[in-house]
SERO-744881 format. One record per residue (C-alpha): x, y, z; residue number from 1; residue in one letter. Coordinates in steps of 0.05 Angstrom, whole numbers, padded with zeros to 5 digits, always signed. Example, Ala and Ser with C-alpha at 12.3 -4.5 7.8 and 13.67 -1.06 7.14 Angstrom:
<rs>
{{+00246; -00090; +00156}; 1; A}
{{+00273; -00021; +00143}; 2; S}
</rs>
This chain:
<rs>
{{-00285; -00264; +00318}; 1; X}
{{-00348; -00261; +00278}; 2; X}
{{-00358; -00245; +00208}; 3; X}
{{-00395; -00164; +00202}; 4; X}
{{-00443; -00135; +00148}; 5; X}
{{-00473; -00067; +00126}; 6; X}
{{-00516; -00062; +00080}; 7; X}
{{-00571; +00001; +00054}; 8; X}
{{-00634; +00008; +00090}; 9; X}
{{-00667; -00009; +00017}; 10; X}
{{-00625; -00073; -00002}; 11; X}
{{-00596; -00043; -00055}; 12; X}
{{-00519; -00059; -00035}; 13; X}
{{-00486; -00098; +00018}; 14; X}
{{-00412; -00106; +00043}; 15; X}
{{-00399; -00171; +00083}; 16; X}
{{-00330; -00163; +00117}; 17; X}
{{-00305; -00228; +00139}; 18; X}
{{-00251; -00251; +00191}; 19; X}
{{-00223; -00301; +00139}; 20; X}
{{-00183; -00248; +00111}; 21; X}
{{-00238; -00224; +00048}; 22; X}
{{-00294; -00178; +00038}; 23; X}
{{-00355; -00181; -00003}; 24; X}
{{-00387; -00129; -00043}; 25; X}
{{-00463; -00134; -00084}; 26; X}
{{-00499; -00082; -00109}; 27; X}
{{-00522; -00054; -00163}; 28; X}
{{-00463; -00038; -00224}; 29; X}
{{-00462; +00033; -00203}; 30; X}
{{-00448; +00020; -00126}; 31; X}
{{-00395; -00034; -00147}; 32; X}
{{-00361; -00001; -00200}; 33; X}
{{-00349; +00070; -00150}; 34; X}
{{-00323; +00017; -00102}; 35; X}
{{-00266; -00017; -00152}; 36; X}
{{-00246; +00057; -00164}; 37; X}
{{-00221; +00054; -00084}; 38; X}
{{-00184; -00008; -00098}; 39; X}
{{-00150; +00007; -00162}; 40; X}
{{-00113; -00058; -00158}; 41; X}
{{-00173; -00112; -00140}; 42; X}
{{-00142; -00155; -00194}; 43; X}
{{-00080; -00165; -00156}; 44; X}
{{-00126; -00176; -00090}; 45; X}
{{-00163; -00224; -00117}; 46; X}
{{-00098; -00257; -00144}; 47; X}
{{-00075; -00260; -00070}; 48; X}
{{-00139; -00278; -00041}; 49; X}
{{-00142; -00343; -00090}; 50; X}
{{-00067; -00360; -00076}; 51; X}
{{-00089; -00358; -00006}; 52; X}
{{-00136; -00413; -00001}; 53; X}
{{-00098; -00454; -00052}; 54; X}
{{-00052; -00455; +00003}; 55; X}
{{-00103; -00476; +00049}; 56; X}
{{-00118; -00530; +00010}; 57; X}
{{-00058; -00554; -00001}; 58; X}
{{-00035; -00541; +00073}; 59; X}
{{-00103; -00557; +00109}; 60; X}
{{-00139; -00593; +00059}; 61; X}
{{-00185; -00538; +00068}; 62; X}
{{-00257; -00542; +00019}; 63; X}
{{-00252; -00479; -00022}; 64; X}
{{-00300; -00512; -00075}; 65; X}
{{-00351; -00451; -00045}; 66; X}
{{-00305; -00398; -00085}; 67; X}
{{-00316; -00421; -00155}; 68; X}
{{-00384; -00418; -00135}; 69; X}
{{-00387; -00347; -00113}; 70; X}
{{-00338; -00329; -00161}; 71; X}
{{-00375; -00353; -00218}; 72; X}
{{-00437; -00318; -00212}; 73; X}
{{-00391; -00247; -00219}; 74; X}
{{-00349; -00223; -00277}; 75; X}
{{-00279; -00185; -00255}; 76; X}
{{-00258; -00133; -00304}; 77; X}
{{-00230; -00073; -00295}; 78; X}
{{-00258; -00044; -00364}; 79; X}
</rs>
């Protein structure tokens, strides 16, 4: 299976929907914070989602160094 994307015509958001069980969402704070309001429990997700490859890690040895990467660049709140 390969990963999919869709993103505006202008650049201004992009969704990249991955077969490793995740999504990604940029955009502009607008577009993301409309999107949050359809996933009222993200926090919780994105609890999961890091338990998930800590498990991988710890099963598979998996690298998940590449999430603190992405991760850090955003800031999570619900507020």
């Amino acid at each position: 299976m390969t990963e999919n994307s869709i993103y505006s015509v202008n650049s201004k958001w992009g969704i990249l929907i991955s077969n490793e069980q995740h999504i990604l969402i940029g955009g502009k704070k607008p577009f993301i914070e409309k999107i949050l309001t359809l996933f009222p429990d993200y926090d919780e997700r994105l609890s999961d989602f890091l338990g998930l490859w800590q498990d991988y890690k710890n099963e598979f040895d998996t690298d998940i160094s590449w999430i603190q990467t992405i991760l850090g660049r955003f800031r999570f709140t619900n507020n």
